[in-house]
KERO-91350 format. One record per residue (C-alpha): x, y, z. Coordinates in steps of 0.1 Angstrom, whole numbers, plus 2048, in hexadecimal, padded with zeros to 3 digits. Each point is the difference from the previous one (the first is absolute). Layout:
KERO-91350
XYZ...
//
This chain:
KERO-91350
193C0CF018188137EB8217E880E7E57DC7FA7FC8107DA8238057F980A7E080E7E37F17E880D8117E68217F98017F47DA8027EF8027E18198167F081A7E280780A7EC7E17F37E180181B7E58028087EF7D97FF7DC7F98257EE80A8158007D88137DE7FC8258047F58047ED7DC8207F57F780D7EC7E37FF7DD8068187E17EE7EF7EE7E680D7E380F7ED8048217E18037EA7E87E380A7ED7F97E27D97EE8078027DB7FA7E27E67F87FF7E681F8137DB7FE7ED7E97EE7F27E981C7F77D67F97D87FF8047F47F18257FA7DB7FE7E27F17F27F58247F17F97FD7DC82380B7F28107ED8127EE7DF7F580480E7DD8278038038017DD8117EB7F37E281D80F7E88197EE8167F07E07F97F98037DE82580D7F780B7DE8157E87E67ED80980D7E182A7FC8097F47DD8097ED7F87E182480C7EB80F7E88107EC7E68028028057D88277FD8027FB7E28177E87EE7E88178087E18227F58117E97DD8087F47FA7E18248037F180C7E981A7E77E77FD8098017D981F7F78067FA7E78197EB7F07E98167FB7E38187F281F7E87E48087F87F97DB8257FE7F68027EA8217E87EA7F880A7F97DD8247F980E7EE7E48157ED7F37E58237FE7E98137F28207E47E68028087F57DC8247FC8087F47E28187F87DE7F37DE7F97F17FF7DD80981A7EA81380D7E37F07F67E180A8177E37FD8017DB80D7FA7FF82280A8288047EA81A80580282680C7EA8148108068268077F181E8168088257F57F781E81880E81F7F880481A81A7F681B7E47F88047DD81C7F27F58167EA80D8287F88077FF7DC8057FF7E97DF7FD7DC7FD7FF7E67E17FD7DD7FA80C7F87DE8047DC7E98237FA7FA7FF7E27EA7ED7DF8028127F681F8028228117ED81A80C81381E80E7F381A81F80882180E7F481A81980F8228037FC82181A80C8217F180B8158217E481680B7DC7FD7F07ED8187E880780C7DE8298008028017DE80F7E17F27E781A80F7E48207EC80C7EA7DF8007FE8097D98238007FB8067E48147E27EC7EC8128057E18297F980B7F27E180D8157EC7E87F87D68098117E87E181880A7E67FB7F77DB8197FB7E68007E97DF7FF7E080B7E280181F80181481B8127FE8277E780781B8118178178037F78247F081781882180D80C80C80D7DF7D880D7FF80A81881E8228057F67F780C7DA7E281781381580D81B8158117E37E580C7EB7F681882082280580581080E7DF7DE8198058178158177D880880F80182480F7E97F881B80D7E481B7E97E67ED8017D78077EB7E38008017DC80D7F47E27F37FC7DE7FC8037EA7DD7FD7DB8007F77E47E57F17E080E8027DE7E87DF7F97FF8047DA7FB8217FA81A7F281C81782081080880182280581E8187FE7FE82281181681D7FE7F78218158098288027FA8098257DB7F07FA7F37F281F8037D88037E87EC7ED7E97ED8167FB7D87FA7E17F580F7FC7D98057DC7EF80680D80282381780E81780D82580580B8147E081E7F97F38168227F681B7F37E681F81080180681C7E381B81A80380881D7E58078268027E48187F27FB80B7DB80D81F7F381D80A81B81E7EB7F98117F67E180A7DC7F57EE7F78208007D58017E47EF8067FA7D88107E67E97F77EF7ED81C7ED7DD7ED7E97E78117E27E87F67E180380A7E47E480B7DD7FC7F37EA81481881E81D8037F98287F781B8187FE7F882180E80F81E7F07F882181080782580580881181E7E18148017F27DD80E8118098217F18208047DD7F47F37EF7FB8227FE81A81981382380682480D8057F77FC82A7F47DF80180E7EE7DB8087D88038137F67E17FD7DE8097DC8027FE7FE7F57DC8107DF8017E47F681D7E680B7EB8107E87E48017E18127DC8098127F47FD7DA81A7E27FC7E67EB7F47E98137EC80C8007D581681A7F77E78177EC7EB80482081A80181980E8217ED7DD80D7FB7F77FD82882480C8037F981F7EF7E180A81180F7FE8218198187F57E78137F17EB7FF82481E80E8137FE82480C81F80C7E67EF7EE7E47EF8227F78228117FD8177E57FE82880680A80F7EB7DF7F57EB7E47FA7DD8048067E47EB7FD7D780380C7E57EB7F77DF8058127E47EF7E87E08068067D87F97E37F27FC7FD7DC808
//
């Protein structure tokens, strides 16, 4: 008993083991880890915020389109100002180069003229006129400024007013034969010194309305056509250089008499390019059409004329202006 109590006691007497101490030592700031808040995080699809932000997307986006759908509408309306005073400063130059033709065509003896005018815009560069000379004479022309549009309708201006047909002095006056017509015109471009690589051609004749001789003279015009109450057309032959590119250039006059039943066909080349496209064009079409309408009166053989050119699939945006003069004998 006594050694189990001293062993008992010697148990209890024992100190009882202390809790383990932790060691503290000092510690960089910079290995400090400070307590953040968690990444922000995009909602789940189709959870409320995330419609909401999707909402905000749209919204932000209609409301860049509506800006500039506002610029857009602006920048039209400016443009479509200025288009419009285009076409109404178009339109009046029409309506002036319309007065520049001739009212009415002079009607004299057994001589008549007929005429058929398409411009391939608002305006025009081909010009013609049929004028009265004298009692005896009655004098013609038809000119095609290069090109077409406003520059071209502007040369056939000039052209209309250097076109210079008698001289008059004292004593009468001299009726100026169509050569020296050309020549005189030719220098008028000329003595321009034109920046721009500007020329015309055309044709000027006079016809005696009670001999029926008619004297030609042409700038790089294309060949009047003489059309007989039968038989193929006739092309007479005219030769000349073009208007406006070399000084004291010489023109030749070309004279022959016409018969009762006759018509003179003046034209432009836009006739040659009047039916059909760039693939499939026939320049000769024209002169069959003519002499298909051979025997119909001159007035309604232009007018039929013109609405088959007007039928053709180009007539809507037409290559080049077109113009016809008819010089007619009637019997």
């Amino acid at each position: 008993m006594g050694s189990e109590f001293n062993v008992m006691r010697l148990v209890r007497d024992e100190p009882e083991p202390s809790a383990p101490r932790l060691a503290l030592t000092s510690v960089p700031s910079s290995a400090v880890i400070h307590s953040e808040s968690p990444a922000k995080t995009d909602p789940l699809p189709g959870t409320p915020d995330a419609i909401v932000r999707q909402f905000d997307e749209v919204q932000h986006e209609m409301d860049a389109l509506r800006q500039e759908l506002v610029h857009l509408r602006r920048r039209d309306e400016t443009l479509n100002y200025y288009m419009q005073r285009i076409d109404d400063e178009l339109r009046l130059a029409a309506r002036l180069q319309q007065d520049f033709l001739p009212k009415a065509l002079p009607a004299l003896a057994k001589v008549r003229f007929h005429t058929l005018y398409r411009p391939a815009g608002y305006v025009s560069g081909d010009l013609y006129d049929v004028m009265r000379l004298d009692e005896n004479h009655v004098g013609f022309y038809i000119a095609d400024a290069v090109g077409h549009g406003m520059p071209a309708a502007l040369l056939t201006m000039f052209i209309k007013h250097g076109l210079i047909t008698k001289e008059i002095h004292s004593g009468g006056y001299r009726l100026l034969k169509p050569s020296e017509t050309l020549e005189r015109l030719n220098e008028s471009l000329c003595d321009q010194n034109l920046t721009y690589a500007t020329f015309a051609t055309a044709l000027y004749g006079m016809i005696n309305v009670h001999t029926l001789e008619v004297t030609l003279a042409c700038a790089g015009h294309p060949a009047p056509m003489l059309m007989h109450e039968a038989g193929p057309l006739e092309p007479l032959p005219t030769i000349g250089g073009l208007l406006g590119i070399f000084p004291h250039e010489k023109y030749t006059n070309y004279s022959t008499r016409l018969s009762p039943g006759d018509r003179l066909i003046l034209y432009t080349d836009g006739i040659e390019v009047a039916f059909g496209t760039d693939a499939a064009s026939d320049p000769d079409r024209w002169q069959r059409e003519f002499l298909a309408r051979r025997s119909h009166v001159a007035p309604a053989l232009l007018s039929e004329f013109g609405e088959l050119a007007d039928k053709e699939s180009g007539s809507l945006e037409p290559k080049d202006d077109l113009t016809v003069v008819v010089l007619e004998v009637i019997r």
